[in-house]
C-alpha positions in Angstrom: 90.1 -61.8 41.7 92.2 -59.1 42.4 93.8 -56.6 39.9 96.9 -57.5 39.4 95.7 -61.4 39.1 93.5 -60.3 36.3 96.8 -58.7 34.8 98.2 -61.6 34.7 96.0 -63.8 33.3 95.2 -61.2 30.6 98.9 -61.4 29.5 99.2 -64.6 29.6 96.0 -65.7 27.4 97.5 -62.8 25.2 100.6 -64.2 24.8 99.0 -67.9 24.3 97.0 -66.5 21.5 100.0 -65.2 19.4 101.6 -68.6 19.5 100.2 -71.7 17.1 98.9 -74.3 18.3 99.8 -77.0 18.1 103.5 -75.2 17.6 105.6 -76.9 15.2 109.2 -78.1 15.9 107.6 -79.9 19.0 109.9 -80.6 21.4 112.2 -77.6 20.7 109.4 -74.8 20.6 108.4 -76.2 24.6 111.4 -74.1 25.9 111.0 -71.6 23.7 107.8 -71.1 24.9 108.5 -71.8 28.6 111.3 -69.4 28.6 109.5 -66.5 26.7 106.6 -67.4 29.7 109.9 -66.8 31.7 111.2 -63.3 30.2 107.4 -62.2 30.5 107.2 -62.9 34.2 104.2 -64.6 33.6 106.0 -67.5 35.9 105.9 -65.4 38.8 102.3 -67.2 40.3 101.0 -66.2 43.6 102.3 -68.7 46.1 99.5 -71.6 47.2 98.1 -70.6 50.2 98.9 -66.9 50.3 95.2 -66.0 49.5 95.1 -66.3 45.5 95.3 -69.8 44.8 92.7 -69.9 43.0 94.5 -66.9 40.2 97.5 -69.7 40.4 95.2 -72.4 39.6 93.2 -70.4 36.7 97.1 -69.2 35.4 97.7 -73.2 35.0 94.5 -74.0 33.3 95.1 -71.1 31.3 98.5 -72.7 29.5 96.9 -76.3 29.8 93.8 -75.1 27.6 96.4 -73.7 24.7 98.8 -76.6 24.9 99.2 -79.6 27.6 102.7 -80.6 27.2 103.9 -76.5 27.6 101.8 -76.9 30.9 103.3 -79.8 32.2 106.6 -77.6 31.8 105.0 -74.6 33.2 103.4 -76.3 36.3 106.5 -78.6 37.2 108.7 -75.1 36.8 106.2 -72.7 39.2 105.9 -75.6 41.7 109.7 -75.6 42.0 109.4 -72.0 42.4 106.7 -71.5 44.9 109.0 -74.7 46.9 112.3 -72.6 46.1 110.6 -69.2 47.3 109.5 -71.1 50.5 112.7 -72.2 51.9 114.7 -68.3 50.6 116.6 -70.6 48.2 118.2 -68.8 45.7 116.9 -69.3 42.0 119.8 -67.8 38.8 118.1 -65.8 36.5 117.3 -67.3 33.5 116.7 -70.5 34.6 113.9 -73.0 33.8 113.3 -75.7 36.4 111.6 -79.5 36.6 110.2 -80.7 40.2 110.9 -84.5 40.4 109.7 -86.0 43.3 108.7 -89.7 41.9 110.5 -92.6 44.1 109.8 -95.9 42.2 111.2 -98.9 43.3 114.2 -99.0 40.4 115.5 -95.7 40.5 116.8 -93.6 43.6 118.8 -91.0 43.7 121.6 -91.1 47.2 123.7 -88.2 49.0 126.9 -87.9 50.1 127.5 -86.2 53.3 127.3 -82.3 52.8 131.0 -80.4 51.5 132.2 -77.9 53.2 130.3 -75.6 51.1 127.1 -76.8 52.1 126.5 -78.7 48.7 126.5 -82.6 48.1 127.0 -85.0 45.5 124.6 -87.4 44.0 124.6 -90.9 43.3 121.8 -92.7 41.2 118.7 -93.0 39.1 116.0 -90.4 39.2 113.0 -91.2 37.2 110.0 -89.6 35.0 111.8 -86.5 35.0 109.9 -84.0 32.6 111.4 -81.8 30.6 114.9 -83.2 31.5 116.3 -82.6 28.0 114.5 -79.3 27.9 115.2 -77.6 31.2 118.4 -76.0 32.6 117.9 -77.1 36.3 115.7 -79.8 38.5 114.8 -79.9 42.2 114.4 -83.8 43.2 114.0 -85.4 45.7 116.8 -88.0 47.0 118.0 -89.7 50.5 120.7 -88.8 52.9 123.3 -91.0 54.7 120.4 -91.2 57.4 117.3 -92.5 55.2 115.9 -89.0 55.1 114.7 -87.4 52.1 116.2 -84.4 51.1 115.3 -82.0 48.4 118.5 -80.9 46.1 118.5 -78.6 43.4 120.7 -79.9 40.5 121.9 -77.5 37.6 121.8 -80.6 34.7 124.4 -78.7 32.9 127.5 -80.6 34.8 130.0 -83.2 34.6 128.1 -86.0 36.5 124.6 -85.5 34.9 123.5 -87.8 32.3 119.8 -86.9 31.0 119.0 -90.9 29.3 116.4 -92.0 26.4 115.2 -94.1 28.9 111.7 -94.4 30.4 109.6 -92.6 27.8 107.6 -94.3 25.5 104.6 -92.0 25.7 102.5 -91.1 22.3 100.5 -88.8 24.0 102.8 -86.4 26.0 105.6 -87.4 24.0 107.3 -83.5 24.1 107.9 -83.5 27.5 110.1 -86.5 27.5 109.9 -88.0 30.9 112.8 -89.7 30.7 115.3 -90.8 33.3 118.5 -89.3 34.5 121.7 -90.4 35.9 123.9 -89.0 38.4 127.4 -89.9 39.0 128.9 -87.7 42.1 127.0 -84.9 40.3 126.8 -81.2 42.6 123.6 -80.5 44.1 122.4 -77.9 46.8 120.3 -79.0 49.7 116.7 -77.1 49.8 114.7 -76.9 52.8 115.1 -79.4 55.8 115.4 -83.3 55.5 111.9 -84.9 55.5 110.7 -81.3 54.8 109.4 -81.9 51.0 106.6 -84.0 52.4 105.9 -82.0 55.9 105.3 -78.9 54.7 101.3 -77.7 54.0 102.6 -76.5 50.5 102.6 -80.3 49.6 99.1 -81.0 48.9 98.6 -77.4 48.0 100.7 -77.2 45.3 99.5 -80.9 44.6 95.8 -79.3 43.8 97.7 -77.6 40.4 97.5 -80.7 38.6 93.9 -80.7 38.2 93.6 -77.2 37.3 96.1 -78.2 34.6 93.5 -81.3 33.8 90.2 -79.0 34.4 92.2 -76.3 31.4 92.1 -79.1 29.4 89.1 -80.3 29.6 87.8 -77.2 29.4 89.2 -76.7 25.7 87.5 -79.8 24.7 84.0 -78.4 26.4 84.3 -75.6 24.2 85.1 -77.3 21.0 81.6 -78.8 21.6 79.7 -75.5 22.3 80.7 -74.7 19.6 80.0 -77.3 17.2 76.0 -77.0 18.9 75.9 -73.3 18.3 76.1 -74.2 14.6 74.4 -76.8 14.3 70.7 -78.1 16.2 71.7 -81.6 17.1 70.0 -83.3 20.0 72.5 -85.6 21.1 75.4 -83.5 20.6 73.2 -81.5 23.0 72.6 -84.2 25.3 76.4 -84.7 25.3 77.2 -80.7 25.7 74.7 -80.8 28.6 76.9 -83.9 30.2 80.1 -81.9 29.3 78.2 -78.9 31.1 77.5 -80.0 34.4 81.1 -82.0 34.9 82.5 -79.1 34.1 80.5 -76.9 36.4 81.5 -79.4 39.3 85.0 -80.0 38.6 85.2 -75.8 38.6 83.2 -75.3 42.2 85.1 -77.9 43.4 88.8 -76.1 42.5 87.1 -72.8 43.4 86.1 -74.1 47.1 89.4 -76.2 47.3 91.0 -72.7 46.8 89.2 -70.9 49.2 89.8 -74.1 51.3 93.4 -73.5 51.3 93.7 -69.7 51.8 91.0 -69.6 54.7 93.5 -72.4 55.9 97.3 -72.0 54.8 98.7 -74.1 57.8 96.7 -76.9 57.7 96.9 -80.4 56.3 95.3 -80.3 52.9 95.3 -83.7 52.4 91.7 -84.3 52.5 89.7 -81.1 50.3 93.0 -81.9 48.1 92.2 -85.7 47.3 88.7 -84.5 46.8 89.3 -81.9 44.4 91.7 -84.1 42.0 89.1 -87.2 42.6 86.4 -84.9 41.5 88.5 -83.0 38.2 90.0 -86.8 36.6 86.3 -88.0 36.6 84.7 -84.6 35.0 87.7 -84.5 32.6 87.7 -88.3 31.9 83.4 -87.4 31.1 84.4 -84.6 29.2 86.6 -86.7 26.6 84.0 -89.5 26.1 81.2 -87.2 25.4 82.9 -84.8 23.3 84.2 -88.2 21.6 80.7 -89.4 21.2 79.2 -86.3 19.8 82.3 -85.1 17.6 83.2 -88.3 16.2 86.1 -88.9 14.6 87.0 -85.3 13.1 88.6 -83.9 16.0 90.8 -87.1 16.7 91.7 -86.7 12.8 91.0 -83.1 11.4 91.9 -80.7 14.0 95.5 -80.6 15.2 95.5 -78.8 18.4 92.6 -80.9 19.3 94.3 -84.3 17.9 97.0 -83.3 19.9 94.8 -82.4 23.1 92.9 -85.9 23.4 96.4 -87.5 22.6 98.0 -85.8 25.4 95.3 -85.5 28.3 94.7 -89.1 29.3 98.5 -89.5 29.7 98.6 -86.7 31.9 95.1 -88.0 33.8 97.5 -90.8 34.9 99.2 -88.6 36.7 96.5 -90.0 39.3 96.6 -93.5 41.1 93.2 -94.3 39.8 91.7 -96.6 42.8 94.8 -96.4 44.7 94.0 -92.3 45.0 90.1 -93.3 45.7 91.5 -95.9 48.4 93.2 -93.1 50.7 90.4 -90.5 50.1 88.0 -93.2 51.7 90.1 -93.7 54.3 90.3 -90.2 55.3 86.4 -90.1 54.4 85.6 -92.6 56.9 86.8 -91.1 59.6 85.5 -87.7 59.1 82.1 -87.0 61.3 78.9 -88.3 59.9 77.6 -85.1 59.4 80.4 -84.1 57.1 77.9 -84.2 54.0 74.9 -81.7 54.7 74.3 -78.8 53.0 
């Protein structure tokens, strides 16, 4: 890691360790906390695929190991950054941003023809927005007069903007209220080129963050368990800390050659190592909460709030994969890679 990455993460696992956790006043202290991350610069993370993606992946599971729902914030807010800082888009100061790109079949969001001005007006239904009642601006996705996508960032702060109650449910991940929003000839600026949010490598690149954010969490679980078997000479919590142990250990040298992956190759389609990678993290993370389940028991479920809050909050975000669907395009792509792709 280089110097100033290490700078970085030292502040920012400072900072974390100030704060309470979990904080109280949930959802209001999220953008507190997100913006102080802000004022610190500690959202400034080096760009995926400029050579320290692996420092922007260990910043993520930094914040996701100290609290889940202010990483959800934090990664949605540096992915619109790192897209923003790709295309020269200017970003106000001050500003905290959401990256919605989900297209279900009930909500989507249409543009008019561009103003003279170069901005265009929304019409629609964008859903699973995070943060929308937290966050001063969002970059979405939505379609063109054409039936191209276009990326459009929206201040929410307008006439024409109505953040619902809609669509969120969630116990688990309840702060970052995923709810839907409404647009009615809203202002939005165009960002990048039509079809570009999809085209461009930074898509599966940037994709990769989610399961640092799920390896940081699992991670805090892992530890909760070395701990408890430091104190205390248990054979199956050691059994279990030994499962913990070497899902851990793989989920990590799998981000760590993703990373390398990516930076040896900043052009090329990630989509493979990519698929891999999050394929790889969900099962060590989804190993990480049974065990530590089995060999804690009830106490941190019950007793420990940051904990309680962690193994409420991490299988919600775990769904942030397809589950079979995910596994179904990585075989794809497996089968046709050369049958010597496996050797050591």
């Amino acid at each position: 890691m280089t110097g100033s990455g290490t700078h970085l993460l030292e502040r920012l696992g400072a900072l974390l360790d100030e704060w309470p956790h979990p904080p109280p006043h949930y959802p209001v202290a999220l953008v507190r906390n997100l913006q102080w991350l802000c004022n610190e610069g500690l959202d400034k993370l080096p760009p995926p695929g400029g050579g320290q993606t692996l420092q922007r992946w260990q910043a993520l599971a930094t914040v996701a190991a100290q609290d889940l729902s202010l990483c959800k914030l934090y990664e949605g807010h540096t992915d619109a950054l790192a897209i923003l800082e790709h295309y020269a888009a200017q970003v106000p100061a001050q500003t905290t941003w959401g990256m919605w790109a989900a297209e279900p079949p009930h909500a989507r969001v249409t543009l008019d023809a561009a103003q003279r001005d170069g901005s265009v007006r929304l019409h629609g239904r964008k859903a699973w927005c995070s943060g929308a009642t937290l966050l001063s601006h969002g970059l979405l996705t939505a379609w063109n007069e054409r039936g191209e996508q276009q990326l459009v960032a929206v201040a929410l702060q307008q006439p024409g903007v109505q953040v619902t109650e809609d669509g969120w449910q969630a116990v688990g991940m309840a702060a970052t209220q995923s709810v839907e929003i409404l647009f009615d000839d809203a202002t939005g600026l165009p960002v990048g080129p039509a079809n570009g949010y999809l085209a461009r490598p930074g898509f599966w690149q940037g994709g990769a963050g989610i399961a640092a954010c799920w390896y940081g969490a699992a991670s805090r679980l892992g530890e909760a368990l070395r701990s408890h078997c430091t104190e205390r000479d248990e054979p199956h919590a050691l059994a279990h800390l030994g499962q913990v142990d070497c899902a851990l250990t793989a989920a990590a040298s799998a981000l760590q050659g993703c990373a390398a992956w990516i930076d040896a190759n900043p052009g090329a389609d990630a989509e493979l190592p990519v698929r891999r990678v999050r394929a790889i993290v969900e099962s060590s993370a989804s190993a990480v909460i049974e065990h530590v389940g089995r060999a804690l028991g009830a106490a941190p479920y019950c007793r420990d709030a940051g904990l309680a809050r962690l193994l409420a909050d991490l299988p919600v975000f775990l769904r942030q994969s397809h589950a079979e669907r995910d596994l179904a395009a990585l075989g794809s792509l497996a089968a046709h890679q050369l049958q010597e792709s496996w050797k050591l």
